[in-house]
MINUBA-64297 format. One line per field, with one value per residue (C-alpha): residue number from 0; x, y, z. Coordinates in nm, 3 decimals, padded with zeros to 5 digits. Example, Ala and Ser with C-alpha at 12.3 -4.5 7.8 and 13.67 -1.06 7.14 Angstrom:
<sites>
seq <- c(0:1) $
c1 <- c(01.230:01.367) $
c2 <- c(-00.450:-00.106) $
c3 <- c(00.780:00.714) $
</sites>
This chain:
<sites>
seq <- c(0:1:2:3:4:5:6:7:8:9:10:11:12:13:14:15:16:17:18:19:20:21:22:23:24:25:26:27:28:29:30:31:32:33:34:35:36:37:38:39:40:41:42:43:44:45:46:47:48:49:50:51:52:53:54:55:56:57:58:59:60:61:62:63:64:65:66:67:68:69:70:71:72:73:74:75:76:77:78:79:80:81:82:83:84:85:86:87:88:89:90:91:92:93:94:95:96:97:98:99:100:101:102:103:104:105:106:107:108:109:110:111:112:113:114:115:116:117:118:119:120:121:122:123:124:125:126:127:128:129:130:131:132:133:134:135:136:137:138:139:140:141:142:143:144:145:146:147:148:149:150:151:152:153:154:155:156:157:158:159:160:161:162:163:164:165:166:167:168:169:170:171:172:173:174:175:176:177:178:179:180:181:182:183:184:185:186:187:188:189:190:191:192:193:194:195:196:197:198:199:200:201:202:203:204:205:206:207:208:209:210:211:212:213:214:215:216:217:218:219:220:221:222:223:224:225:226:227:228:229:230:231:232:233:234:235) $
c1 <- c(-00.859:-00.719:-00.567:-00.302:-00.422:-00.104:-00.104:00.094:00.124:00.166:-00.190:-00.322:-00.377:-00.209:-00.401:-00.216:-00.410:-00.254:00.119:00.070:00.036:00.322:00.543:00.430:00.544:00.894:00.952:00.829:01.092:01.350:01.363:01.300:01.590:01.802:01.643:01.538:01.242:01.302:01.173:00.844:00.780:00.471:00.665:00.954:00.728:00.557:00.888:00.971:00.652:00.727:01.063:00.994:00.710:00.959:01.270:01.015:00.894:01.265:01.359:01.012:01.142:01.521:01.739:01.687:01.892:01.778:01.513:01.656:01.943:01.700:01.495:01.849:01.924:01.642:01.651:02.000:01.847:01.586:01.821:02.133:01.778:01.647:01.977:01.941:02.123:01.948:01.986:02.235:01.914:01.674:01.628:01.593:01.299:01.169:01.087:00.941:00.711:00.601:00.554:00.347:00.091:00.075:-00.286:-00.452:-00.770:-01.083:-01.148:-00.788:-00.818:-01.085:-01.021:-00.675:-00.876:-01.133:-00.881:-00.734:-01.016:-01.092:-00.778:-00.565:-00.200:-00.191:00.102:00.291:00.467:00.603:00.906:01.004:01.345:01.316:01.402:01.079:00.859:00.901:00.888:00.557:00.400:00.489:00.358:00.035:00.054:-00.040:00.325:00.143:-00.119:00.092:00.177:00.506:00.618:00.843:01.048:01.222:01.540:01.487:01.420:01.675:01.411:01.152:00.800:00.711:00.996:00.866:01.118:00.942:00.593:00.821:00.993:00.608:00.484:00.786:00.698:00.339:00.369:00.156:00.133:00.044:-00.277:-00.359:-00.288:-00.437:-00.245:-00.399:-00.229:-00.308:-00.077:-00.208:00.124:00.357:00.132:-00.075:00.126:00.376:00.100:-00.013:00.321:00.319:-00.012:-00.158:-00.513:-00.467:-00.711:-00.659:-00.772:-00.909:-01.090:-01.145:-01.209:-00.902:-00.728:-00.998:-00.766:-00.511:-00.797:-00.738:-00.430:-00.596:-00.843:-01.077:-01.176:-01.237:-01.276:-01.303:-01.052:-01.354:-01.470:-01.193:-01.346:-01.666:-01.402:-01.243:-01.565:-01.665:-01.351:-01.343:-01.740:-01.819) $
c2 <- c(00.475:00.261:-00.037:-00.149:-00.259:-00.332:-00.474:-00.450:-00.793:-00.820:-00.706:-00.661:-01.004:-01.167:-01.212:-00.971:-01.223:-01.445:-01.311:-01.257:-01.653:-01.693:-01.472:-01.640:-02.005:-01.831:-01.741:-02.053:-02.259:-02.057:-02.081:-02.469:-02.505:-02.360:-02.552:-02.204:-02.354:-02.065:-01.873:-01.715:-01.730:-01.464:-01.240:-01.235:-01.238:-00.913:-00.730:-00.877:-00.704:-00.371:-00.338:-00.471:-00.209:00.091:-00.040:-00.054:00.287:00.391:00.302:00.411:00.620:00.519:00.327:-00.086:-00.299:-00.637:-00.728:-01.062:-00.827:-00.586:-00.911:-01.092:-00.750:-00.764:-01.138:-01.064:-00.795:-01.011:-01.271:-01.055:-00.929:-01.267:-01.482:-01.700:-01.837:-01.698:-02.017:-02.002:-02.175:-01.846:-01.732:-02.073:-02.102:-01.780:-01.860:-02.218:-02.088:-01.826:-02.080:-02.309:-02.081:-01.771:-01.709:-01.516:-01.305:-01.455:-01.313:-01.214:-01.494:-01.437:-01.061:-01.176:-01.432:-01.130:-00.861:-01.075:-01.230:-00.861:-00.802:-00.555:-00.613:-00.732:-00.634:-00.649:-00.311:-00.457:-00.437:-00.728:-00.945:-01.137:-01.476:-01.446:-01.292:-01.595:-01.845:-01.707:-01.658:-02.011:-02.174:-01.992:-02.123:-01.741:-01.667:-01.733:-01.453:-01.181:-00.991:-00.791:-00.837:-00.500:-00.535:-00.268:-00.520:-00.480:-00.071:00.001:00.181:00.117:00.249:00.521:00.669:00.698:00.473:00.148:00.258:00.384:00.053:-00.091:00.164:00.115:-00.317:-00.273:00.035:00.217:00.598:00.649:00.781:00.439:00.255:00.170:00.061:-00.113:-00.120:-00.138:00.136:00.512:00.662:00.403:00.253:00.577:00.888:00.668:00.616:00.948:01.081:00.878:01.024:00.625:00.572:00.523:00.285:00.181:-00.193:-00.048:-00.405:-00.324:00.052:00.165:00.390:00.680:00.944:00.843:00.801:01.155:01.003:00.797:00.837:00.549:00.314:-00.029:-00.315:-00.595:-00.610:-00.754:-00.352:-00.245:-00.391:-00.152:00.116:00.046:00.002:00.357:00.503:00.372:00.484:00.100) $
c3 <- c(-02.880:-02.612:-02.765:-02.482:-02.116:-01.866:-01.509:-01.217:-01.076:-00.681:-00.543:-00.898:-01.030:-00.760:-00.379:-00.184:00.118:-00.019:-00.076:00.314:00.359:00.125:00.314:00.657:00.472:00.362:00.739:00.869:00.604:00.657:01.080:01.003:00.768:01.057:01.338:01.493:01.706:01.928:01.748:01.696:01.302:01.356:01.505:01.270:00.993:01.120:01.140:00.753:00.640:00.802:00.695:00.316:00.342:00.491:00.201:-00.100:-00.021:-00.001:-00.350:-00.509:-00.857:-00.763:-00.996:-00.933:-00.680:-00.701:-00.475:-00.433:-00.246:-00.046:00.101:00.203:00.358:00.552:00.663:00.803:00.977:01.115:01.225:01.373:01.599:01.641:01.716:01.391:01.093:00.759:00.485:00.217:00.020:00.145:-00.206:-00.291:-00.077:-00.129:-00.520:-00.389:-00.134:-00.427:-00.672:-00.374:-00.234:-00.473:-00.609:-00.834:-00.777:-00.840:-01.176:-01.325:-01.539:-01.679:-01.731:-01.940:-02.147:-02.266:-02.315:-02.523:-02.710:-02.800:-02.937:-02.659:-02.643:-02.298:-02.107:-01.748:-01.612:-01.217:-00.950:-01.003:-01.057:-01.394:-01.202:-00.954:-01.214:-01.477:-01.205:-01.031:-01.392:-01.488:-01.161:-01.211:-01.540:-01.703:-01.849:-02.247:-02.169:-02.167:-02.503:-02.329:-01.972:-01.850:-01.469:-01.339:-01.341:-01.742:-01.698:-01.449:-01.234:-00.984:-01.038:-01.059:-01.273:-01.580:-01.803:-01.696:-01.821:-02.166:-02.202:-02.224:-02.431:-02.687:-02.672:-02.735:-03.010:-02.881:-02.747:-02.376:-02.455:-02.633:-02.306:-01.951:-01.638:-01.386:-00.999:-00.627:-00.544:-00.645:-00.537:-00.744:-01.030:-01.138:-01.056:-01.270:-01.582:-01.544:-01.634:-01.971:-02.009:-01.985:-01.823:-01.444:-01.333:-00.905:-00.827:-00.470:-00.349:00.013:-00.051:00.175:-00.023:-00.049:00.058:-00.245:-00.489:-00.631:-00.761:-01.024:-01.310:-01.247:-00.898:-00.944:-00.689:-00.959:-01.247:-01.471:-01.455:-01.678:-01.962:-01.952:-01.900:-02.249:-02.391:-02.245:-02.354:-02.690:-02.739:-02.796) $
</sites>
């Protein structure tokens, strides 16, 4: 009986297009703030996503650094390579440009407001520092939806060690078995479920990640599916 459904948040409920726009904004606020007019903010913000992509990867399963660290890491990076000041106000701006232009997917609203309705515990499991996390949540005005909310700041690991998906399972009271997690990424989100013996359900909207889909227990392109998978699950 499934009676716990958690999330992962970046690329889950939140517009991964749109995370992209918001990470073009940072880059663009950050070379402004330093009067780097020099400098190409499309390129930079290419080389920001590559090497964000290539450090994430690196500390998949390892114990948590703050991200807020890893991204100023990389920004110095950038601007040793680009010839530019990074802002002493970069994390500053980071959060703002989050809270400005992050978006949720079409129907992740909706898909809270019914989980809840039919009585889940509703819960977050994401790589996340606590300070970004609240201040997204609260911008999008969805912080009150959630029943728990887990981080690997809070676990002391990134997904997919298994002591983040514990740390939720102990919140909600429940037994993995009695849970579904929902992610975007089959190598982090459900080989990480799967070891708590949760439900791994991949959000897959485009359909790209066929060769990983192995990984997971159920496909879905639209997060309003999950709720037939309960229902199927829990012979409603």
């Amino acid at each position: 009986m499934i009676k716990a459904v958690f999330f992962d948040f970046v690329g889950t409920l939140l517009s991964k297009e749109h995370e992209d726009i918001t990470h073009q904004n940072i880059i663009k606020e950050v070379l402004r703030e330093v009067k780097a007019e020099n400098v190409d903010p499309v390129e930079v913000w290419k080389e920001y996503e590559a090497l964000t992509s290539e450090r994430f990867k690196e500390f998949a399963g390892k114990p948590y650094k703050p991200i807020k660290l890893l991204e100023e890491e990389i920004m110095q990076e950038l601007a040793k390579k680009y010839n530019f000041e990074v802002s002493p106000k970069f994390w500053e701006i980071h959060l703002k440009m989050h809270q400005k232009y992050g978006k949720l997917y079409d129907e992740a609203l909706e898909t809270l407001k019914t989980l809840r309705a039919n009585g889940y515990h509703v819960g977050l499991i994401t790589d996340s520092d606590n300070d970004y996390l609240k201040a997204q949540l609260e911008a999008l005005g969805i912080l009150e939806l959630f029943d728990s909310i887990t981080t690997s700041e809070e676990a002391g690991f990134y997904k997919p060690h298994p002591r983040i998906f514990e740390l939720a399972l102990e919140k909600a009271n429940v037994k993995g078995e009695e849970a579904i997690y929902v992610g975007d990424n089959p190598l982090k989100d459900c080989v990480g479920a799967r070891q708590v013996d949760m439900v791994s359900v991949l959000l897959d909207k485009k359909g790209n990640k066929k060769e990983l889909w192995k990984e997971c227990e159920f496909v879905i392109s639209d997060l309003r599916e999950i709720v037939v998978i309960i229902e199927e699950l829990n012979g409603q």
